[in-house]
Short mmCIF file of the C-alpha atoms (twelve columns), coordinates in Angstrom:
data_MODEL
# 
_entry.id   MODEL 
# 
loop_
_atom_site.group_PDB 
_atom_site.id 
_atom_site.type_symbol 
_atom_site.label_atom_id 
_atom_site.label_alt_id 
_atom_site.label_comp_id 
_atom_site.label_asym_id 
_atom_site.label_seq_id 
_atom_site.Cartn_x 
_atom_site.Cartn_y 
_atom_site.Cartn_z 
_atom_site.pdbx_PDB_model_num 
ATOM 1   C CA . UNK A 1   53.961 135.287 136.063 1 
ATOM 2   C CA . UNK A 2   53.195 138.968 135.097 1 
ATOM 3   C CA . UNK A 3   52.903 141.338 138.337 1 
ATOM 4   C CA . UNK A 4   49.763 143.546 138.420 1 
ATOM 5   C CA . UNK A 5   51.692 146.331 139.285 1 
ATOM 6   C CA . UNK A 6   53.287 145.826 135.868 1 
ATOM 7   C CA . UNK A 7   50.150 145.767 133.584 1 
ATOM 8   C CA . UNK A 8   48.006 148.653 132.461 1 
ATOM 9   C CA . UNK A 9   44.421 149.375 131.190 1 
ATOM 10  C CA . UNK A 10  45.342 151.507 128.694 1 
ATOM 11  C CA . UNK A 11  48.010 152.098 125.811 1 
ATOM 12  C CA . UNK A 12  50.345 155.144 127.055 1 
ATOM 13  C CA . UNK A 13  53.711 156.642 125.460 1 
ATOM 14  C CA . UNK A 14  56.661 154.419 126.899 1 
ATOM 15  C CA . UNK A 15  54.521 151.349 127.358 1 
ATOM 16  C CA . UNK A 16  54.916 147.707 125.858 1 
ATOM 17  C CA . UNK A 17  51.961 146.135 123.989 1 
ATOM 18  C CA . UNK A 18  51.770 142.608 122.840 1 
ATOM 19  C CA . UNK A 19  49.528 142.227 119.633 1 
ATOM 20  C CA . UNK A 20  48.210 139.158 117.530 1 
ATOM 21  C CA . UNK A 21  46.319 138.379 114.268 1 
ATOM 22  C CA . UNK A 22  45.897 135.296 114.744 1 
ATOM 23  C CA . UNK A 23  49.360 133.308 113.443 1 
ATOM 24  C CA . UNK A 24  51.593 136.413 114.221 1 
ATOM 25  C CA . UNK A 25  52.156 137.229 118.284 1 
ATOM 26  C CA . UNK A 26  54.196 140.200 118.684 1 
ATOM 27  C CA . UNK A 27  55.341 142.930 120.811 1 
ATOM 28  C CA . UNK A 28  55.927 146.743 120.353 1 
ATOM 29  C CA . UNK A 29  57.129 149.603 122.145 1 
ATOM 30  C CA . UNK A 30  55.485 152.823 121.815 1 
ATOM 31  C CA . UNK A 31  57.283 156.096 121.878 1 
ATOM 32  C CA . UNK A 32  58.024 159.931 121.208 1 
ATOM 33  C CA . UNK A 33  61.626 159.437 121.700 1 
ATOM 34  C CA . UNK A 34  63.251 159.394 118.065 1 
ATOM 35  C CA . UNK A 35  65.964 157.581 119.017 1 
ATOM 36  C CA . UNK A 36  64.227 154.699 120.212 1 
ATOM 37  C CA . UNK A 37  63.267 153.999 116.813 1 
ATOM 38  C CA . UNK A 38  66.905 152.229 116.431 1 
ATOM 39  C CA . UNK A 39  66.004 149.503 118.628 1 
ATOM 40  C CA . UNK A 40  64.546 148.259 121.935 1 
ATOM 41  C CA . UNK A 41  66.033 145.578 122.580 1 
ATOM 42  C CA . UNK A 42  63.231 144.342 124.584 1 
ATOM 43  C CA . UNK A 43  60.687 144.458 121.664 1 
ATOM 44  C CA . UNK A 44  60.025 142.534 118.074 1 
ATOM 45  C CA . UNK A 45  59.547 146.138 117.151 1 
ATOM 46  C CA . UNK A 46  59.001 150.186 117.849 1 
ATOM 47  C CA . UNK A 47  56.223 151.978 117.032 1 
ATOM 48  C CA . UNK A 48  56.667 155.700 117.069 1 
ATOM 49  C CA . UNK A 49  52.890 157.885 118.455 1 
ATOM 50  C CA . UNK A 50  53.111 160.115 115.371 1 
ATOM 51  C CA . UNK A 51  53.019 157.180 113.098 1 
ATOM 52  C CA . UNK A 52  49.779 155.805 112.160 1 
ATOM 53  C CA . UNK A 53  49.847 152.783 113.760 1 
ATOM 54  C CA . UNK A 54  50.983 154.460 116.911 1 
ATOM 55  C CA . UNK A 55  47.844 157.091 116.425 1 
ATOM 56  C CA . UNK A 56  45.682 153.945 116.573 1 
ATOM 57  C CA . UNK A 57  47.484 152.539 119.483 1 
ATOM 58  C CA . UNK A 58  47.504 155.594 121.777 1 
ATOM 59  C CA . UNK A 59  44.519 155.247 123.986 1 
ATOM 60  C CA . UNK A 60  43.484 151.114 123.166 1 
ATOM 61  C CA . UNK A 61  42.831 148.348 125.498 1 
ATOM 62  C CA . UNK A 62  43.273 145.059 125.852 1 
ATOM 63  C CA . UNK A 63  41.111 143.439 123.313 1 
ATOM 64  C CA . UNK A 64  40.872 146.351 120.894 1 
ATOM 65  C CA . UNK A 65  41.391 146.117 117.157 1 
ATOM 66  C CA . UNK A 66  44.437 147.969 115.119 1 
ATOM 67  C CA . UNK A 67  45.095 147.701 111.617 1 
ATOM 68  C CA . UNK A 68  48.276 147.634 110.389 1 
ATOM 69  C CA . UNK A 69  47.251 147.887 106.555 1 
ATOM 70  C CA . UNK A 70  47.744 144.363 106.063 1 
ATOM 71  C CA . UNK A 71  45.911 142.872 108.907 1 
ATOM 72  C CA . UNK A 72  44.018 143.180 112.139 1 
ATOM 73  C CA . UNK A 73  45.545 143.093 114.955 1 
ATOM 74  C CA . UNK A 74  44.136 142.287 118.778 1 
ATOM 75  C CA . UNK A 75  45.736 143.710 121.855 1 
ATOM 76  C CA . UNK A 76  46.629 141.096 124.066 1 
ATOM 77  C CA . UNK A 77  48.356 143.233 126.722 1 
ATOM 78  C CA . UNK A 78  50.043 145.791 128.109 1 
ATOM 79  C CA . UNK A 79  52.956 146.252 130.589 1 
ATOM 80  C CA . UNK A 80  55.035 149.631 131.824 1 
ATOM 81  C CA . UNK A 81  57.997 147.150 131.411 1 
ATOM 82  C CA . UNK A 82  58.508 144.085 129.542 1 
ATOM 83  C CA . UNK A 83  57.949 140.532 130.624 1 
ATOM 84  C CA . UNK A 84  59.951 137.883 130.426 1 
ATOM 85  C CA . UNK A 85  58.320 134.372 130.365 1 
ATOM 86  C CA . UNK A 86  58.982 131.627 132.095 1 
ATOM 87  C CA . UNK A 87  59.758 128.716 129.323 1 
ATOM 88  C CA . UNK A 88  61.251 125.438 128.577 1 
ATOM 89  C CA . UNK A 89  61.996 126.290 125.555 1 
ATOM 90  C CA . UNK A 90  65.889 126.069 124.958 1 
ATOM 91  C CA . UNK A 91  66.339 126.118 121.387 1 
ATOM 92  C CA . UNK A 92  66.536 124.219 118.461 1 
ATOM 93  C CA . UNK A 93  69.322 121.941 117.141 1 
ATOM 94  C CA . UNK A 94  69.603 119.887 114.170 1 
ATOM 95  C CA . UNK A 95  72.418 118.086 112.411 1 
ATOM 96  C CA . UNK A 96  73.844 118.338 109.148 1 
ATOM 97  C CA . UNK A 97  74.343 115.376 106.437 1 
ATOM 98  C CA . UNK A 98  77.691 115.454 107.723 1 
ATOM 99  C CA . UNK A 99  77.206 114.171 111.393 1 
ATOM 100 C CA . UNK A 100 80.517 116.322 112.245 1 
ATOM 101 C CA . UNK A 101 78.566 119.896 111.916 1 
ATOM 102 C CA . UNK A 102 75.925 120.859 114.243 1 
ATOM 103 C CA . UNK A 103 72.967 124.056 113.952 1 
ATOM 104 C CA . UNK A 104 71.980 125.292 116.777 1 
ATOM 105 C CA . UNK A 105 69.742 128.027 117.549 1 
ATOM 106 C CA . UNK A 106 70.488 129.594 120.979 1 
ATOM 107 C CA . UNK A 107 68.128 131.954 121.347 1 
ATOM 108 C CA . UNK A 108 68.087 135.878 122.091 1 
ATOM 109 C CA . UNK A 109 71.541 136.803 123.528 1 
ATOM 110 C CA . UNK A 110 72.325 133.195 125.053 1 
ATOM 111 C CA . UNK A 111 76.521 132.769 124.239 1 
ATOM 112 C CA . UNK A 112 76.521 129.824 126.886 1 
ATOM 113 C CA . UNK A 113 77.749 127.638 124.182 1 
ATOM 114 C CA . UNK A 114 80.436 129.481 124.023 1 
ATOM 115 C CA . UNK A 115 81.685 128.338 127.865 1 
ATOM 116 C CA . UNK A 116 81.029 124.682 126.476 1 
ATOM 117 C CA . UNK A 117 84.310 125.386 124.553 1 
ATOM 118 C CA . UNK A 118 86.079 125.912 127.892 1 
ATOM 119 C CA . UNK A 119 89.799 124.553 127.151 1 
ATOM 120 C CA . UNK A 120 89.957 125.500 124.190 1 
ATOM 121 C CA . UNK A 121 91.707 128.808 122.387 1 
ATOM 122 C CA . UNK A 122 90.591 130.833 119.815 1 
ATOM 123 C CA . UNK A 123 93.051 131.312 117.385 1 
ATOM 124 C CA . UNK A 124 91.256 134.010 115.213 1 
ATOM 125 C CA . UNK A 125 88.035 135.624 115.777 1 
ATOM 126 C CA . UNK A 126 85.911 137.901 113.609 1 
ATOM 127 C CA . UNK A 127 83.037 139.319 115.830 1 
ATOM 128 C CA . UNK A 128 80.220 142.357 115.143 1 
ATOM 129 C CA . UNK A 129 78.008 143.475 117.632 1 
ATOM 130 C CA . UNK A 130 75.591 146.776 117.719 1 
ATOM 131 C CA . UNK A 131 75.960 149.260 120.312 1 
ATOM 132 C CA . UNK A 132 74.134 148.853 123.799 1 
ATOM 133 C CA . UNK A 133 71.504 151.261 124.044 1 
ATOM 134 C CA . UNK A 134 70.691 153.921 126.853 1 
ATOM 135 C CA . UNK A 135 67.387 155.267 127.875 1 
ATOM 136 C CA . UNK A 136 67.207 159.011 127.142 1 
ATOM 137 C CA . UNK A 137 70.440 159.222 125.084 1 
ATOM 138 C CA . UNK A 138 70.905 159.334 121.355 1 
ATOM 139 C CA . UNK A 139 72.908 156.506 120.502 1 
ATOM 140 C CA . UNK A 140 74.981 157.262 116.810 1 
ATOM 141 C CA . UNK A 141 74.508 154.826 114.149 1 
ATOM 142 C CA . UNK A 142 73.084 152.251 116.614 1 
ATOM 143 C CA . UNK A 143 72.241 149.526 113.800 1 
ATOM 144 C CA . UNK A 144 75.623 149.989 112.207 1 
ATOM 145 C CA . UNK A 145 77.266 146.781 113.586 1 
ATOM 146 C CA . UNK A 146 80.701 147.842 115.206 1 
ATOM 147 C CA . UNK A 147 83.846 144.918 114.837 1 
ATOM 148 C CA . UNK A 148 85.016 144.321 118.172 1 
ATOM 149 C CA . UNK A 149 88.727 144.938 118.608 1 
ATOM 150 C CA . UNK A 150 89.299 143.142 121.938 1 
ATOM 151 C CA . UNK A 151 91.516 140.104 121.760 1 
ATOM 152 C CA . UNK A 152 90.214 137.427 123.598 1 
ATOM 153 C CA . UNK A 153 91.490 133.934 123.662 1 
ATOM 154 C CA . UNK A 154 89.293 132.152 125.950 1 
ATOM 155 C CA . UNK A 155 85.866 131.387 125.140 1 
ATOM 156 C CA . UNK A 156 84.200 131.877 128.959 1 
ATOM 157 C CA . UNK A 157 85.776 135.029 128.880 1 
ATOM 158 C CA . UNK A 158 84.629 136.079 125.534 1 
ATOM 159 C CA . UNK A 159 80.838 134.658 126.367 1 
ATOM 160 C CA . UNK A 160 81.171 137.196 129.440 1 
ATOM 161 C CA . UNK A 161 82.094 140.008 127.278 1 
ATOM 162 C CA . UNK A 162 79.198 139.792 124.681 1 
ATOM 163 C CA . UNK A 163 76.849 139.196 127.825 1 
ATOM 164 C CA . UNK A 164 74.288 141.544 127.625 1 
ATOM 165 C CA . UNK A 165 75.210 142.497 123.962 1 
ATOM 166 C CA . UNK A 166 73.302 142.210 120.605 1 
ATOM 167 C CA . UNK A 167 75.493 140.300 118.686 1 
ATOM 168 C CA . UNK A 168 75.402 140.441 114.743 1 
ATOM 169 C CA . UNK A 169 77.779 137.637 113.236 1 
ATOM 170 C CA . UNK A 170 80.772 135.577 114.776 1 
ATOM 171 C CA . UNK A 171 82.926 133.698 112.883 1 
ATOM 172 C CA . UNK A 172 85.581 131.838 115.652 1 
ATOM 173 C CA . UNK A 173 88.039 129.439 114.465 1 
ATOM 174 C CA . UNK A 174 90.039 127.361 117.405 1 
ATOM 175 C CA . UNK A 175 93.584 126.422 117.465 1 
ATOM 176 C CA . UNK A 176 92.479 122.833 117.109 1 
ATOM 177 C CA . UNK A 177 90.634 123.180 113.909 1 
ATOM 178 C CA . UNK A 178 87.117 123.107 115.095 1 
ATOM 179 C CA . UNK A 179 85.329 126.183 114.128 1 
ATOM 180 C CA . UNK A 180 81.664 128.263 115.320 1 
ATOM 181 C CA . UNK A 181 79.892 130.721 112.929 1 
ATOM 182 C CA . UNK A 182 76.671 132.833 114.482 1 
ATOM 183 C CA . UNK A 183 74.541 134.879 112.468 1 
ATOM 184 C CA . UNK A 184 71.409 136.446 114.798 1 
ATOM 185 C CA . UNK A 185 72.182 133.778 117.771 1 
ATOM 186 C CA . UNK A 186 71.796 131.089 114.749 1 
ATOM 187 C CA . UNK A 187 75.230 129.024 115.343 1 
ATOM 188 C CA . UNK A 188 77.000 126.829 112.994 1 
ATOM 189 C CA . UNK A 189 79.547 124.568 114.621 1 
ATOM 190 C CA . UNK A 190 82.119 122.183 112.991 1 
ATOM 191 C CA . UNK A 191 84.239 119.681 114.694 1 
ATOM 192 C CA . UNK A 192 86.695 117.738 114.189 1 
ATOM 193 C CA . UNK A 193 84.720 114.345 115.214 1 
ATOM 194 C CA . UNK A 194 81.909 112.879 116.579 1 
ATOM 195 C CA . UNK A 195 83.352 112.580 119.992 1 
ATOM 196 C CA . UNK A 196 84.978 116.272 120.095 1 
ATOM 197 C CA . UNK A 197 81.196 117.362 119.300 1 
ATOM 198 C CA . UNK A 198 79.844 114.325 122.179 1 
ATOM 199 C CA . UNK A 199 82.023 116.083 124.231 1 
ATOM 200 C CA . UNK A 200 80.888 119.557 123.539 1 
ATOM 201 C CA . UNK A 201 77.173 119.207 124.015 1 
ATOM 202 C CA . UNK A 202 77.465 117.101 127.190 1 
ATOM 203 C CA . UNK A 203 79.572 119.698 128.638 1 
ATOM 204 C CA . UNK A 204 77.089 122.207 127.424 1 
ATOM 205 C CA . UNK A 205 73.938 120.333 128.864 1 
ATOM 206 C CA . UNK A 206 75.527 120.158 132.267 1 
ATOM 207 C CA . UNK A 207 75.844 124.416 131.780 1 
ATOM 208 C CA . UNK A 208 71.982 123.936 131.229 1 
ATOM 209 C CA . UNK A 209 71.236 121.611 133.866 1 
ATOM 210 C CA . UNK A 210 69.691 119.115 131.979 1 
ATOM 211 C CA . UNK A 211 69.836 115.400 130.277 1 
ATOM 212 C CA . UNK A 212 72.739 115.080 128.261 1 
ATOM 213 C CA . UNK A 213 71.418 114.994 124.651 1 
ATOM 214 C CA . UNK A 214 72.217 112.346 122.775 1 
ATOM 215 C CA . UNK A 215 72.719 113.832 118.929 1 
ATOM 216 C CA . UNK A 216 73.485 110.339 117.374 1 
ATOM 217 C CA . UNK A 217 69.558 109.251 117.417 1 
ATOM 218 C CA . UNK A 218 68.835 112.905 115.754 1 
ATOM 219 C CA . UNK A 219 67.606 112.592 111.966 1 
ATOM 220 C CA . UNK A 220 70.388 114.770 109.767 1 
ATOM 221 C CA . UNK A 221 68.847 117.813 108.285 1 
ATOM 222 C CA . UNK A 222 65.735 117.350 110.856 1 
ATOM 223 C CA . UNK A 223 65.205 120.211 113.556 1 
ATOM 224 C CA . UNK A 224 64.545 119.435 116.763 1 
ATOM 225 C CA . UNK A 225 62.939 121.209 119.658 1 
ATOM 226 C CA . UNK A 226 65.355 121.362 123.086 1 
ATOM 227 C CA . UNK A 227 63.749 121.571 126.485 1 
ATOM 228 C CA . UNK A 228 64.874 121.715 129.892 1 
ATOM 229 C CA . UNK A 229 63.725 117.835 130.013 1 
ATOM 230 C CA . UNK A 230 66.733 117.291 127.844 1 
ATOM 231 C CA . UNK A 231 64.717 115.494 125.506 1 
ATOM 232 C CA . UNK A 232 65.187 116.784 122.115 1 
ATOM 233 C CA . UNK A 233 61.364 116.527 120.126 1 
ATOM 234 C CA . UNK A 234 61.192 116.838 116.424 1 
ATOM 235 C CA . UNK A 235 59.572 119.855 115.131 1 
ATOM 236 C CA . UNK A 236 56.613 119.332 112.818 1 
ATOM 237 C CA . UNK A 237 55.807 121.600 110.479 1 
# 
């Protein structure tokens, strides 16, 4: 629930604005602060005042029209700060042809799959991540992913360490021969067997708090929706 303290009649500089056509529901940050322009992590997107879709913003209410040069766009609403909405929305997950390798998509910076590895060692780990960024402070080559150079072996630890951060790719491989690749919080895991993987996702449902999942009813190469009823629905296109 959004506080009323939090939302504003009118479109300022430093203020978050959600926008739709229609199909598209998105949310932008408008500012004078150059830097900004390399990411907020809070936002689908920045808009900068001088541009001319943050001319057209600067002044607009909820329920006025901006055109990006594609499309209209309503303003749904404005906040000094962004929301975060409650949801039950946990991701999707779908299985490959080969019931051994699992896609999962975790969501924005959500490494708790990570900690269902807990046990286990990482024997080699190849991991980018972008630079956090700090209000008011130029921030060099922020969208140049950096490799991380820490050495860690356990996966809870490691899912602390990226807490908090954007991550770009991971690529772990465990001493035991199962392996996790991540591209954008879009994860690729491969295990050994069905009951390694069992084992995994029941661990990682009781991290969630929910059902345990049970991936051998899933359709291979069919995504599923996961909610916090642990009840994994099939997405229709």
């Amino acid at each position: 629930m959004t506080e009323k303290s939090n939302t504003l009649e009118s479109i300022r500089i430093g203020t978050y604005i959600d926008i739709s056509n229609g199909s598209l529901y998105l949310s932008t940050y408008l500012t004078d602060f150059e830097p900004d322009l390399e990411g907020i992590d809070e936002a689908d997107f920045v808009t900068f005042h001088q541009d001319s879709f943050g001319k057209q913003l600067l002044g607009k209410k909820i329920n006025d029209i901006v055109n990006d040069g594609e499309s209209d766009f309503h303003i749904m609403a404005i906040y000094r700060k962004p929301v975060v909405e409650e949801s039950d929305y946990l991701g999707s997950i779908s299985l490959r042809d080969n019931p051994k390798v699992v896609e999962y998509h975790a969501g924005w910076k959500n490494y708790k799959i990570l900690e269902a590895f807990s046990g286990y060692q990482i024997g080699r780990a190849e991991i980018f991540y972008f630079k956090p960024r700090t209000p008011g402070k130029m921030i060099k080559d922020r969208n140049i992913p950096i490799l991380m150079k820490k050495k860690i072996a356990d996966p809870v630890e490691l899912s602390t360490f990226l807490s908090g951060r954007r991550l770009n790719t991971m690529d772990i491989r465990f001493l035991n021969g199962s392996y996790l690749r991540s591209k954008q919080y879009e994860y690729t895991l491969h295990f050994n067997s069905i009951t390694e993987r069992n084992e995994v996702f029941k661990k990682y449902c009781q991290l969630l708090g929910i059902e345990n999942i049970n991936l051998d009813l899933l359709i291979p190469e069919k995504p599923y929706i996961l909610n916090k009823t642990g009840h994994p629905e099939l997405f229709l296109y």
